[in-house]
Kinemage of the C-alpha trace (Angstrom):
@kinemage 1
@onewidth
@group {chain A} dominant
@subgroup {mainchain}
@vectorlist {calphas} color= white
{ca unk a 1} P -40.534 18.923 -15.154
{ca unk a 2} L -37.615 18.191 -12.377
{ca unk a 3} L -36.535 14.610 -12.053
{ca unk a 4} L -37.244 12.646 -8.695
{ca unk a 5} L -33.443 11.973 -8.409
{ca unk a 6} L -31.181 13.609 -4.969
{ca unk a 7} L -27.657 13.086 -5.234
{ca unk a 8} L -26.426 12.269 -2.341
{ca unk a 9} L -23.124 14.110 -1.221
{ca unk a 10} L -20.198 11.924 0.034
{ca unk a 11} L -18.583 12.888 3.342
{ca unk a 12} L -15.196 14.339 2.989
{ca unk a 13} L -12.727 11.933 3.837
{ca unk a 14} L -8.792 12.816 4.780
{ca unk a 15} L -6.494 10.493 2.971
{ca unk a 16} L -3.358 9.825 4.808
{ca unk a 17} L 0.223 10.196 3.356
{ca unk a 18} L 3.947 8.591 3.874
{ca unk a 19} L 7.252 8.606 2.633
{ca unk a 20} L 9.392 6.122 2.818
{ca unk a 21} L 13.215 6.072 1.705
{ca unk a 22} L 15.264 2.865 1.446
{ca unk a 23} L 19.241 3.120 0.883
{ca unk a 24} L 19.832 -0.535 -0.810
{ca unk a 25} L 22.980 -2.035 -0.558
{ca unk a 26} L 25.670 -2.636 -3.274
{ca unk a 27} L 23.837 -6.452 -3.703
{ca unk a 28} L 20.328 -5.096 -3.812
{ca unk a 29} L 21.051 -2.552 -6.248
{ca unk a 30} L 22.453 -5.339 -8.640
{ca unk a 31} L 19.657 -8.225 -8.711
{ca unk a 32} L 16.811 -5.391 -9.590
{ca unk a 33} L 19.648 -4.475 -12.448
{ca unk a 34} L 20.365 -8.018 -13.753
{ca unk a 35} L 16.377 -8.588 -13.918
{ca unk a 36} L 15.440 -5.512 -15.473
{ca unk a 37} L 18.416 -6.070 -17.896
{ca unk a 38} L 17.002 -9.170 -18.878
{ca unk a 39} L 13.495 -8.591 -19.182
{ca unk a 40} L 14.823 -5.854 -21.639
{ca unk a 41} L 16.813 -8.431 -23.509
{ca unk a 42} L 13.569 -10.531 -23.824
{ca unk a 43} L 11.501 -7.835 -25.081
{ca unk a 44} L 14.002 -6.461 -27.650
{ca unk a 45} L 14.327 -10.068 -28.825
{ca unk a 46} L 10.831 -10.344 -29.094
{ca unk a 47} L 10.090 -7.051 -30.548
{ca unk a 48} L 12.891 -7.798 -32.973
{ca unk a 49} L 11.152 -11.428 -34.166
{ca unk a 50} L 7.956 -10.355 -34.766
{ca unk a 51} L 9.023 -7.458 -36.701
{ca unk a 52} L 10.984 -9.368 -39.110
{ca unk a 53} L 8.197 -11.550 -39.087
{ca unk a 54} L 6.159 -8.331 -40.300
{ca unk a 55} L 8.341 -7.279 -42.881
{ca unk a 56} L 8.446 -11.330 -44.223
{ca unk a 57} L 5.006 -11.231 -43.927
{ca unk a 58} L 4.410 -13.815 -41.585
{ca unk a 59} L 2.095 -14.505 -39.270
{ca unk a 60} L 3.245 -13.289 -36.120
{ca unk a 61} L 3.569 -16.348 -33.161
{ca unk a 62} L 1.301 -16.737 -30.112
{ca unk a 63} L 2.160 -15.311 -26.891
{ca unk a 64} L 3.324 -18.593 -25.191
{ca unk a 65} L 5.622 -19.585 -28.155
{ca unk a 66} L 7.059 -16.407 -27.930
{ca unk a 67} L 7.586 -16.515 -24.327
{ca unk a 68} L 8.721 -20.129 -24.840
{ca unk a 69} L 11.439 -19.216 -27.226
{ca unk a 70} L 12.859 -16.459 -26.073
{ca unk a 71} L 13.186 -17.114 -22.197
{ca unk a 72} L 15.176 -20.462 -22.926
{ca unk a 73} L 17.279 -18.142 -24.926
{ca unk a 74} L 17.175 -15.864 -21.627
{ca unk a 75} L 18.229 -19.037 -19.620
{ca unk a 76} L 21.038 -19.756 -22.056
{ca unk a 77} L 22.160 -16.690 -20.827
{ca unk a 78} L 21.855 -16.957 -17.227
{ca unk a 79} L 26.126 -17.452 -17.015
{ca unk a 80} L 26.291 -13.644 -18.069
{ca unk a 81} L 23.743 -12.696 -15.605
{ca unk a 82} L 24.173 -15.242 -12.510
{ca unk a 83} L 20.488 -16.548 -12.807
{ca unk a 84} L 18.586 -13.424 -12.911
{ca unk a 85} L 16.729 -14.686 -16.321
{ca unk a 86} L 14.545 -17.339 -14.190
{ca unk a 87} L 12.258 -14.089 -12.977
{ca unk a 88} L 11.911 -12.108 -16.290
{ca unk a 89} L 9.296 -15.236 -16.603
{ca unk a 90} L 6.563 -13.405 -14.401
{ca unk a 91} L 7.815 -10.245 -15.472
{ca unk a 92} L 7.135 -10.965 -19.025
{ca unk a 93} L 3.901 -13.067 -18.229
């Protein structure tokens, strides 16, 4: 028995291609560093809680009092970083 269905064949499309190189400056090359450095010093502190949290057997908190806690501790550290911390907020959301 051979099914009424035809598959219907897609025309072949050409997908275009660039490159692109930027050469950043000294200043743009140190923001991307400071917020990358911090988002890593949010997750580590995270990661760090609710592990000892684990091991206590605790229940582990909610996302937003997580993100609460530890990016007021980011902003306590904004004087090491020059105010970097402030965007680790959408990079951590």
């Amino acid at each position: 028995m051979r099914s009424s269905f035809s598959v219907k064949k897609r025309p072949k499309t050409v997908k275009a291609r660039s490159k692109y190189r930027i050469y950043p400056n000294h200043i743009q090359i140190k923001k991307p560093s400071q917020l990358f450095g911090c988002c890593r010093y949010v997750w580590n502190k995270s990661l760090e809680h609710c592990n000892q949290l684990d091991t206590d057997g605790q229940k582990k908190p909610s996302y937003v009092d997580l993100t609460k806690q530890f990016i007021t501790k980011c902003q306590e550290r904004i004087t090491l970083v020059k105010g970097s911390c402030i965007y680790s907020i959408a990079a951590v959301s």
